[in-house]
C-alpha positions as CSV (number, residue, x, y, z in Angstrom):
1,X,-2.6,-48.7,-18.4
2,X,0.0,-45.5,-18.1
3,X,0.4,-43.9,-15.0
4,X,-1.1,-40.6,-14.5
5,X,1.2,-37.7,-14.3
6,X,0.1,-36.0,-10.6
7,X,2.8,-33.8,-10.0
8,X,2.1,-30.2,-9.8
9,X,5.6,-28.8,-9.3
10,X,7.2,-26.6,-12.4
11,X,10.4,-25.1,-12.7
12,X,9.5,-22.4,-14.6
13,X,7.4,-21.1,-12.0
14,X,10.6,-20.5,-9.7
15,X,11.8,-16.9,-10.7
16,X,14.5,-13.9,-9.8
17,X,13.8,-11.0,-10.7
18,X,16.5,-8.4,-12.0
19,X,15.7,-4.5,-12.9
20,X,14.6,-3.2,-16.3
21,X,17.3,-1.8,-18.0
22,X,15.5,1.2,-18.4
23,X,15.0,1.5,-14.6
24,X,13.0,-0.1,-12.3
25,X,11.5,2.5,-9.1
26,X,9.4,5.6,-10.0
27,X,7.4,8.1,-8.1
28,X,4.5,10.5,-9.2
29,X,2.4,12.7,-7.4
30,X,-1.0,11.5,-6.2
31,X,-3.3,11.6,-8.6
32,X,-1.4,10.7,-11.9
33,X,-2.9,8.0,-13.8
34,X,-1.6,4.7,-12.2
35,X,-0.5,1.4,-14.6
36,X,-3.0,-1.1,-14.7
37,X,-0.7,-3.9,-16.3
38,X,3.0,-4.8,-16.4
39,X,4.2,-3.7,-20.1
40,X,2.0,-0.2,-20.8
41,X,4.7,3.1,-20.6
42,X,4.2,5.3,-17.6
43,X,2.6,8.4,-17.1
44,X,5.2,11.1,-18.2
45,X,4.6,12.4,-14.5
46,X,6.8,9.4,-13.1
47,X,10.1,9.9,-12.5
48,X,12.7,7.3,-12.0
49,X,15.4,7.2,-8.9
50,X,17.6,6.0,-11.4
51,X,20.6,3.0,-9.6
52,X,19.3,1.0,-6.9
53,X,22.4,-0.8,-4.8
54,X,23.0,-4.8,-5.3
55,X,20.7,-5.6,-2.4
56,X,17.9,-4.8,-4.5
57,X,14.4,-4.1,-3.0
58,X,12.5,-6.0,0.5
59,X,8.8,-6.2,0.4
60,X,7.4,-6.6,4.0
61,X,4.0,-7.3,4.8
62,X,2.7,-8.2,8.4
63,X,-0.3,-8.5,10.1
64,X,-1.2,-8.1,14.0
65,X,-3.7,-9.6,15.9
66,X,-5.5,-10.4,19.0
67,X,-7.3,-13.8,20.5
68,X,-10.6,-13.6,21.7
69,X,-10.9,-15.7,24.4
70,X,-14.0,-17.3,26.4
71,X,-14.5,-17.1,30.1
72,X,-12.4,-20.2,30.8
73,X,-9.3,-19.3,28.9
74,X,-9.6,-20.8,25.3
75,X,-9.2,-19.0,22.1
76,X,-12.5,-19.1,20.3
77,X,-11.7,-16.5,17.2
78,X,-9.0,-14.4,16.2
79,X,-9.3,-11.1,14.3
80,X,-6.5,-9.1,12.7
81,X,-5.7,-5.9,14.9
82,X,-3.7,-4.1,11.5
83,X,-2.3,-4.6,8.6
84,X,1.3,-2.8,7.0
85,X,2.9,-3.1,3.7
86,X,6.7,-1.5,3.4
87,X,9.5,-1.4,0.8
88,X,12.9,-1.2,1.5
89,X,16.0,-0.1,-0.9
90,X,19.0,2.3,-1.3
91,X,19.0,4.7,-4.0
92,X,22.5,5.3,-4.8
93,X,22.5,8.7,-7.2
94,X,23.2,11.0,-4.9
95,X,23.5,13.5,-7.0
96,X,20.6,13.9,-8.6
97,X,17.9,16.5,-7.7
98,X,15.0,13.6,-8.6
99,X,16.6,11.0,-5.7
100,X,17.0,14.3,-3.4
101,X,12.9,15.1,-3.9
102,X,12.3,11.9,-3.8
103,X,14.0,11.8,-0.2
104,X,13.4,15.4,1.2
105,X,10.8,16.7,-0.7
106,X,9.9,19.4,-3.6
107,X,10.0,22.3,-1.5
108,X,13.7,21.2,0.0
109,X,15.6,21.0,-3.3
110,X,16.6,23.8,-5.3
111,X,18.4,23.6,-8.9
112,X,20.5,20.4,-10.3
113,X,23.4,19.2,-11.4
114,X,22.4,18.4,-14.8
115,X,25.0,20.4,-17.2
116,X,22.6,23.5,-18.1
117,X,22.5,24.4,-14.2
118,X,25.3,23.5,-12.4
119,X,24.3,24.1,-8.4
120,X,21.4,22.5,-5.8
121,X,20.7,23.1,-2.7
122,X,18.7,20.3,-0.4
123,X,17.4,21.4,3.0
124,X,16.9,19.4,5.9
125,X,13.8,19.5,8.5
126,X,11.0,18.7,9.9
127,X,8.9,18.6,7.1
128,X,6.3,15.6,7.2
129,X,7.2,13.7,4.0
130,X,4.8,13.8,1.1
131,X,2.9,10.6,-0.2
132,X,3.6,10.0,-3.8
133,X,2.4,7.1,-6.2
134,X,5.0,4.0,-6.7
135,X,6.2,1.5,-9.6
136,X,8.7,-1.0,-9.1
137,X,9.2,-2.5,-12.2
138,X,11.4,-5.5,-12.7
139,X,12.1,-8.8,-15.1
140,X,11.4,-12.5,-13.8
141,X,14.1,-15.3,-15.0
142,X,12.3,-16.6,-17.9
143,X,11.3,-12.6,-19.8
144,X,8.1,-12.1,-17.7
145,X,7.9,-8.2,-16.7
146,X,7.0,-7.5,-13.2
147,X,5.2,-4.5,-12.3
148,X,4.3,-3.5,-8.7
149,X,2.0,-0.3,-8.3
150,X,2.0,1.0,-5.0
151,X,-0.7,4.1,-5.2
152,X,0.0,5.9,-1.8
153,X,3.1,5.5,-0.1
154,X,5.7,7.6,2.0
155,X,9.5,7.4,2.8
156,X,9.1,6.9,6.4
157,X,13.1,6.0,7.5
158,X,16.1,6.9,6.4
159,X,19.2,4.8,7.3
160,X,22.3,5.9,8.1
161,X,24.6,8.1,5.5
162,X,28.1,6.6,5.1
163,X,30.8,8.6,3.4
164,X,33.5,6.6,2.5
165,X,36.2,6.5,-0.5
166,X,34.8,2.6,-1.4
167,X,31.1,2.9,-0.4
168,X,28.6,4.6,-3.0
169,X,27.0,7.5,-0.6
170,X,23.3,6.3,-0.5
171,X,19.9,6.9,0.4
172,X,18.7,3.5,2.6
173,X,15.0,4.0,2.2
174,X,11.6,2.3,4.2
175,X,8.7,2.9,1.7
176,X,5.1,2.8,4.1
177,X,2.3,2.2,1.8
178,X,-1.3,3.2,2.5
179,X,-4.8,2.4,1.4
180,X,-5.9,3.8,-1.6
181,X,-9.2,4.6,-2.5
182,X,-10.1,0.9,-3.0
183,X,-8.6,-0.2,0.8
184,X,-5.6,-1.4,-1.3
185,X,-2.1,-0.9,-0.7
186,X,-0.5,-2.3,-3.6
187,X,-1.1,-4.4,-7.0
188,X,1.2,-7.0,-8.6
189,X,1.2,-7.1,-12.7
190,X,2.6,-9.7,-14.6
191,X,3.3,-9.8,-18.4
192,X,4.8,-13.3,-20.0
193,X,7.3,-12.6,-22.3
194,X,6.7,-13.0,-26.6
195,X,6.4,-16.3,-27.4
């Protein structure tokens, strides 16, 4: 009698994932109507940050929590204290007014650089940043589009601006997501590619 085949392991299940040609990170403002799979256009409302550096983008997720303990020291339950999804990547162009309200805000950027107008103007403050909606979209190894939809989220750090003759001048961004309506902070969409 044949041996049964038992292994569960597949290659093809082991992925990279590159950026669309067409771009891969978009913001809208709250409200626009949100993908609900990994191939359907966006909502003209979304805008795309354009160049992302090499490094790509960092998903973090953690979660706190605390031991309950009984009267004699022992942990009898455990119960998560909070929850935090994040995003991390540089946009690196600078120069256009789409990156610079994506980083400062609407009401901080006047005018662009975009041949019909040929000044802006980007003001920096206090200004509590505004939550917008999220798409990272992305390609697997094998074809498979990648979306993920973050519906509520907020640039919440900024690293460090270097301005050097061999470094592209970026925007090093932490992306804070928040519940939406549905206590969800993001959605992952996957579309295999044509047979």
């Amino acid at each position: 009698m044949p041996e049964t085949n038992t292994n569960t392991n597949k290659a093809k299940n082991v992925s990279t994932s590159s950026p669309k040609i067409t771009g891969a990170i978009y913001y809208a403002p709250l409200g626009t109507t949100l993908p609900t799979d990994a191939k359907t256009a966006l909502d003209a409302a979304f805008k795309g940050v354009g160049y992302i550096s090499e490094e790509g983008v960092t998903r973090s997720q953690s979660r706190s929590s605390n031991d309950i303990k009984e009267w004699g020291g022992g942990v009898v339950a455990t119960v998560q204290t909070e929850y935090k999804e994040s995003f991390k990547f540089k946009m690196i162009e600078t120069l256009s007014d789409i990156v610079q309200k994506a980083v400062y805000g609407e009401k901080n950027v006047t005018g662009k650089l975009d041949g019909a107008s040929t000044s802006m103007m980007v003001k920096h403050n206090a200004l509590e940043p505004v939550a917008n909606a999220w798409v990272i979209d992305t390609v697997m190894l094998d074809g498979t589009l990648s979306r993920i939809v973050v519906p509520n989220a907020k640039i919440t750090e900024l690293g460090d601006l270097a301005y050097k003759k061999d470094t592209a001048i970026g925007y090093d961004a932490t992306l804070s997501a928040m519940l939406d309506a549905y206590g969800n902070t993001s959605y992952d969409y996957y579309q295999a590619p044509a047979a």
